[in-house]
Steps between C-alpha positions, in 0.01 A plus 500: 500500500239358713551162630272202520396364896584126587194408633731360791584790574116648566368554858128287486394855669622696220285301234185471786551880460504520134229284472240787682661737340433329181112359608483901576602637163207248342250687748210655408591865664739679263668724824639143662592330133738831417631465875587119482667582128709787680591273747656196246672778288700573867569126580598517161735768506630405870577126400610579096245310325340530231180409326621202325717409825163515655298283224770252527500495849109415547534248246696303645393547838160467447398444158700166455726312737832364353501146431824438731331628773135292427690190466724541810160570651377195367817270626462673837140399530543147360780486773281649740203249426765159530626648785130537663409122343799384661418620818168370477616151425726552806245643718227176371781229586555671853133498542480129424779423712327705832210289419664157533692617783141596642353168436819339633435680863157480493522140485771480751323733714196203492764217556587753826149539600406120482825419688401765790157364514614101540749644792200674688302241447791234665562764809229408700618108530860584559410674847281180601756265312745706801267527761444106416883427538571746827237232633620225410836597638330583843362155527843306393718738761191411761517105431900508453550677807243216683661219366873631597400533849312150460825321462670664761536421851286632722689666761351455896161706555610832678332622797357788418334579824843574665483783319112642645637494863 
């Protein structure tokens, strides 16, 4: 008694195979239609199917697809397609959030920019505002160290010319 396939069971190449075989048998040329029949009567024989097995076989891998499988198709894809929306959604806030980060530095980076420019702007005073100072503490050291020795005794004039002889 001749069993009938689970199309589980079926290698994709074995029914790629079968379907030449078969687009051969509806050929034109007689020689290569009698070939590809010889050749599904041995499949046949090797595997124990029969014709029916067969008809069954391409019905319901080809002809129709079983309505469990279409609608777990179905739920896959409609899980598939949330999935992708969700992502999407995800992927849009993210985007917003990169952009207001963006604006955040760019403005920051201005607030940076101004600030450097106001410093480089103040750096030329600073070194006369010190050269102005180191000055002005010249001139107080020169007229402290006058008056200091204006209040003190003068000592007796030494003779310097002891020293020439």
């Amino acid at each position: 008694m001749a069993r009938a396939p689970d199309p589980k069971d079926i290698d994709p190449r074995e029914i790629k195979i079968l379907s030449d075989i078969l687009a051969l048998v509806l050929d034109e040329q007689p020689g290569h239609a009698v070939t590809a029949l010889e050749r599904i009567r041995q499949m046949a024989r090797r595997d124990g199917v029969t014709g029916g097995a067969l008809k069954n076989l391409f019905i319901t891998r080809i002809g129709t697809v079983a309505q469990r499988d279409a609608a777990m198709r179905e739920k896959h894809l409609r899980d598939r397609v949330q999935d992708l929306e969700h992502r999407l959604s995800q992927s849009e806030t993210d985007t917003r959030t990169a952009q207001l980060r963006l604006g955040r530095c760019q403005m920051d980076m201005g607030l940076l920019q101004v600030e450097v420019a106001t410093f480089r702007m103040q750096k030329p005073w600073r070194y006369i505002a010190l050269a102005f100072a180191a000055g002005a503490g010249l001139l107080v050291g020169i007229a402290g160290t006058q008056f200091y020795h204006s209040l003190t005794v003068a000592r007796g004039a030494i003779d310097r010319a002891a020293y020439l002889r």
